[in-house]
C-alpha positions in Angstrom: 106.0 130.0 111.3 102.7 131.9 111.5 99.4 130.4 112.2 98.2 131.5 109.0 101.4 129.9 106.7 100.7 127.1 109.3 97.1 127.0 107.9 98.4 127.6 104.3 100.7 124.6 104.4 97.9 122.6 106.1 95.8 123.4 103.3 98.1 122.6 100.9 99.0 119.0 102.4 95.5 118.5 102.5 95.2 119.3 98.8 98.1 116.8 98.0 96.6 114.4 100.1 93.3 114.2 98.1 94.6 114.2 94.8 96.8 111.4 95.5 93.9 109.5 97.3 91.4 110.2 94.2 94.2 109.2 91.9 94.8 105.8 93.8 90.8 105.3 93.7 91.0 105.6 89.9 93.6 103.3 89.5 92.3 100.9 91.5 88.7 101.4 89.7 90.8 100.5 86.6 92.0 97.7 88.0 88.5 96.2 88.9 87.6 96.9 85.7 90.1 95.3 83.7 89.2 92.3 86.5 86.1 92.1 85.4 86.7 92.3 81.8 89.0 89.3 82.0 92.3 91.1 82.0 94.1 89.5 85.2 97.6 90.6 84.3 96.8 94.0 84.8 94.6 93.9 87.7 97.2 91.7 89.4 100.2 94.7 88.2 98.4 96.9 90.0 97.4 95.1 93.2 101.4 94.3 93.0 102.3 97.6 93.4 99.6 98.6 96.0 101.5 95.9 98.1 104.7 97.2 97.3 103.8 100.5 98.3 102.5 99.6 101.4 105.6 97.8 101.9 107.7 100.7 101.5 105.7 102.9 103.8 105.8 100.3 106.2 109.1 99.8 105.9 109.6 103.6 106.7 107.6 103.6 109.9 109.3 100.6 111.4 112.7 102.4 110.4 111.4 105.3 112.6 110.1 102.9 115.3 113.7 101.3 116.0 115.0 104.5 115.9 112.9 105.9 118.5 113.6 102.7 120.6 117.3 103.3 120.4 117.1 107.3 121.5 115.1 106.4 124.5 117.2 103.0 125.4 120.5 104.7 125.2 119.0 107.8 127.1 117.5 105.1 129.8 121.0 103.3 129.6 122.8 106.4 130.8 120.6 106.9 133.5 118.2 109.8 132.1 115.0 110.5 130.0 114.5 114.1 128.0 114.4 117.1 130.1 111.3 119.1 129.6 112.9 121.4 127.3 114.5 118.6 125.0 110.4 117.4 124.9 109.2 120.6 123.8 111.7 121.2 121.2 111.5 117.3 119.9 107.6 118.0 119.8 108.1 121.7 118.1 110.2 119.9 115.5 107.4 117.8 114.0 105.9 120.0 111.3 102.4 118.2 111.3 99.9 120.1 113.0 97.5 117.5 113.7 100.8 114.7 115.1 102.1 117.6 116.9 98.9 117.9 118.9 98.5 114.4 119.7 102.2 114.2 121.7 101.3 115.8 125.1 103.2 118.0 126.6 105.2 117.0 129.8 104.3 120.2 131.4 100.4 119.5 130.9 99.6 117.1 133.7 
Protein backbone atom coordinates (compact mmCIF):
# COMPACT_ATOMS: atom_id res chain seq x y z
CA UNK A 1 0.00 0.00 0.00
CA UNK A 2 1.18 3.58 -0.78
CA UNK A 3 1.64 6.25 1.70
CA UNK A 4 -0.86 8.20 0.14
CA UNK A 5 -3.93 5.21 0.05
CA UNK A 6 -2.29 4.77 3.52
CA UNK A 7 -3.23 8.44 4.31
CA UNK A 8 -6.59 8.00 2.31
CA UNK A 9 -7.66 5.04 4.39
CA UNK A 10 -6.48 6.97 7.52
CA UNK A 11 -8.60 9.63 6.57
CA UNK A 12 -11.42 7.76 6.02
CA UNK A 13 -11.24 5.75 9.46
CA UNK A 14 -10.95 8.94 10.96
CA UNK A 15 -14.16 10.14 9.23
CA UNK A 16 -16.00 6.89 10.51
CA UNK A 17 -14.67 7.35 13.63
CA UNK A 18 -16.22 10.90 14.21
CA UNK A 19 -19.51 10.29 12.87
CA UNK A 20 -20.03 7.35 15.01
CA UNK A 21 -18.65 9.30 18.16
CA UNK A 22 -21.01 12.44 17.28
CA UNK A 23 -23.82 9.92 16.77
CA UNK A 24 -23.17 8.24 20.23
CA UNK A 25 -23.08 11.92 21.82
CA UNK A 26 -26.56 12.54 20.34
CA UNK A 27 -27.95 9.63 21.61
CA UNK A 28 -26.71 9.89 24.82
CA UNK A 29 -27.87 13.76 24.84
CA UNK A 30 -31.33 12.18 24.10
CA UNK A 31 -31.05 10.04 26.79
CA UNK A 32 -30.35 12.87 29.37
CA UNK A 33 -33.02 14.54 28.04
CA UNK A 34 -35.65 12.14 28.32
CA UNK A 35 -33.95 11.82 32.07
CA UNK A 36 -34.70 14.93 32.81
CA UNK A 37 -38.11 15.07 31.43
CA UNK A 38 -39.11 12.10 33.60
CA UNK A 39 -38.86 9.35 30.95
CA UNK A 40 -36.61 6.72 32.91
CA UNK A 41 -37.45 3.74 30.62
CA UNK A 42 -35.75 5.20 27.89
CA UNK A 43 -32.83 6.77 29.47
CA UNK A 44 -32.26 3.45 31.17
CA UNK A 45 -32.69 1.52 27.23
CA UNK A 46 -30.06 3.46 26.24
CA UNK A 47 -27.60 3.32 29.10
CA UNK A 48 -28.43 -0.62 28.67
CA UNK A 49 -27.04 -0.81 25.45
CA UNK A 50 -24.04 1.54 26.07
CA UNK A 51 -23.14 -1.24 28.60
CA UNK A 52 -23.80 -3.90 26.26
CA UNK A 53 -21.67 -2.46 23.85
CA UNK A 54 -18.92 -1.96 25.90
CA UNK A 55 -19.36 -5.51 26.83
CA UNK A 56 -19.00 -6.69 23.45
CA UNK A 57 -15.89 -4.67 22.66
CA UNK A 58 -14.57 -5.90 25.73
CA UNK A 59 -15.28 -9.12 25.13
CA UNK A 60 -13.39 -8.82 21.71
CA UNK A 61 -10.20 -7.52 23.25
CA UNK A 62 -9.95 -10.14 25.93
CA UNK A 63 -10.57 -12.75 23.07
CA UNK A 64 -7.45 -11.23 21.36
CA UNK A 65 -5.61 -11.08 24.71
CA UNK A 66 -5.85 -15.05 25.37
CA UNK A 67 -4.99 -15.51 22.01
CA UNK A 68 -1.88 -13.68 22.17
CA UNK A 69 -0.98 -15.47 25.46
CA UNK A 70 -1.42 -18.83 23.80
CA UNK A 71 0.95 -17.91 20.51
CA UNK A 72 3.71 -16.79 22.82
CA UNK A 73 3.22 -19.75 25.56
CA UNK A 74 3.21 -22.44 22.95
CA UNK A 75 6.21 -20.65 21.15
CA UNK A 76 8.01 -20.33 24.80
CA UNK A 77 6.91 -24.02 25.41
CA UNK A 78 8.77 -25.24 22.42
CA UNK A 79 11.71 -23.54 23.33
CA UNK A 80 11.61 -20.30 21.02
CA UNK A 81 10.20 -16.75 20.62
CA UNK A 82 9.54 -14.98 16.89
CA UNK A 83 12.57 -14.56 14.80
CA UNK A 84 13.07 -11.05 13.73
CA UNK A 85 11.45 -11.66 10.49
CA UNK A 86 8.26 -13.40 11.89
CA UNK A 87 8.15 -9.78 14.18
CA UNK A 88 8.32 -7.64 11.30
CA UNK A 89 5.86 -9.41 9.22
CA UNK A 90 3.38 -9.86 12.48
CA UNK A 91 3.89 -5.98 12.96
CA UNK A 92 3.46 -5.24 8.91
CA UNK A 93 0.21 -7.17 9.20
CA UNK A 94 -1.62 -4.75 11.46
CA UNK A 95 -3.26 -2.27 9.11
CA UNK A 96 -3.53 0.66 11.78
CA UNK A 97 -1.05 3.18 11.21
CA UNK A 98 -0.93 4.70 14.48
CA UNK A 99 -0.91 0.64 16.54
CA UNK A 100 1.57 -0.30 13.97
CA UNK A 101 3.91 2.46 15.26
CA UNK A 102 3.53 1.90 18.79
CA UNK A 103 5.01 -2.09 18.49
CA UNK A 104 8.76 -1.49 18.25
CA UNK A 105 10.70 -3.07 16.10
CA UNK A 106 13.20 -5.80 17.38
CA UNK A 107 15.87 -4.47 15.17
CA UNK A 108 15.51 -0.81 16.78
CA UNK A 109 17.41 -1.16 20.07
Amino acid sequence: MTASADSTTDAAGSAAALRAELVEVAAERDALRAQLEGDLPTATRWLQRKVWRQAAALDVLNRRVVTQRFVLRTLDELGRSLTAAEYRAARSGVTNRQLRERINDPDAA
